[in-house]
C-alpha positions in Angstrom: -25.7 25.0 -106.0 -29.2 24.1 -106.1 -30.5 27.1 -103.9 -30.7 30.4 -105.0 -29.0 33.5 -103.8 -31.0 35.6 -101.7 -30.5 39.7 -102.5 -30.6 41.7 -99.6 -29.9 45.5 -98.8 -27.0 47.4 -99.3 -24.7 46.3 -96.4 -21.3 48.2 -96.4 -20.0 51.5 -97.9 -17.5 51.9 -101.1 -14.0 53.5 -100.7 -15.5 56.6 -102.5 -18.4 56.6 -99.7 -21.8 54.8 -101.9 -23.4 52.0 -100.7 -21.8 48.6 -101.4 -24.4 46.2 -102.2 -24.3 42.5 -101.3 -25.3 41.3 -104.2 -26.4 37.8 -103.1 -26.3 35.6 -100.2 -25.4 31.7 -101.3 -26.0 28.9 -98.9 -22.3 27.9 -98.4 -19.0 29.6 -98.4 -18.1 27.2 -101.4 -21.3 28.0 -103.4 -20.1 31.8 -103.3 -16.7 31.1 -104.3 -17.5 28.5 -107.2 -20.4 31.4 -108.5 -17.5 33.9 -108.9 -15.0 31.8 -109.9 -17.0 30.3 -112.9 -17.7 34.1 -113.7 -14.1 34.8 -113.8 -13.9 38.0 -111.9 -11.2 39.0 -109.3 -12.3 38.6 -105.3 -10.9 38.5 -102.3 -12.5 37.2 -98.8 -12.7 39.7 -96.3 -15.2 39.8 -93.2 -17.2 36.8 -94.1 -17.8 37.9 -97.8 -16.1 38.3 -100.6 -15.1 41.3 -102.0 -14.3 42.7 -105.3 -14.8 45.4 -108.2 -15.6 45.3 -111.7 -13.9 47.5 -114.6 -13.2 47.4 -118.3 -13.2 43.5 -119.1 -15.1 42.3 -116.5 -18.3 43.3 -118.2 -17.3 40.9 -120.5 -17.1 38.0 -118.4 -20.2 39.0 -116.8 -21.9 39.5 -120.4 -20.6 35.7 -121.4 -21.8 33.9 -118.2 -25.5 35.3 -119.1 -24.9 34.0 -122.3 -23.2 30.5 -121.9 -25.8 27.7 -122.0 -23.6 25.7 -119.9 -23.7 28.9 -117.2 -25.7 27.1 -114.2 -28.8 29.1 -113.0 -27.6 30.8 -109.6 -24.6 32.0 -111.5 -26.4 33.5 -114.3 -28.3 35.3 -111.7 -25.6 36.0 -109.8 -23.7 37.4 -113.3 -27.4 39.5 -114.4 -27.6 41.1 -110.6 -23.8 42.3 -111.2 -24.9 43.6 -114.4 -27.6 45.3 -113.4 -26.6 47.3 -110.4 -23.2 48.2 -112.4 -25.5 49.8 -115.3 -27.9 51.3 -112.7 -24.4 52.9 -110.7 -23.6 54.3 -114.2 -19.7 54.2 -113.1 -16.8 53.0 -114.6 -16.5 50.4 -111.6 -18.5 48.7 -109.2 -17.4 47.3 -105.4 -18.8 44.8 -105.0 -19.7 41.6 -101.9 -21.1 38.4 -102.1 -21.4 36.2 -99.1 -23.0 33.1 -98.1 -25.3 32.0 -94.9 -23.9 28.9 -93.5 
């Protein structure tokens, strides 16, 4: 996991009709899964992404993977790009997509 994700445009729309951002693009399917599973959050793959939203604990998780020293660098940016477009949403959850190029 050497490369870092990319951070496009917002590429799909929410259930409640926002834009749902990609938040990254990783080089491999596996790179995108391991990111989010080191995290801890709950995903699903759907449409050559995958797919989830953050509430309650998961800024948490999010908050710890910044933290951990052990946290490798695209997953810490992964975790602060969460982070950060859930604060600038101001919402109580965030839908969410992260897919990967190959």
């Amino acid at each position: 996991m050497d490369t870092p994700p990319q951070y496009p445009e917002p590429v799909k729309t929410c259930d409640d009709g926002r834009a749902m951002d990609r938040i990254a693009t990783f080089p491999t399917l596996d790179d995108a899964e391991s990111a989010l599973d080191w995290i801890g959050v709950d995903f699903g793959e759907r449409d050559g992404a995958f797919e989830g939203e953050l509430a309650g604990d998961d800024r948490e998780l999010l908050e710890a993977a910044i933290e951990d020293a052990e946290t490798p660098g695209p997953v810490r940016d992964l975790a602060r790009a969460l982070l950060a477009r859930w604060d600038a949403d101001a919402t109580e959850t965030l839908q969410f997509e992260v897919g990967w190029s190959d």
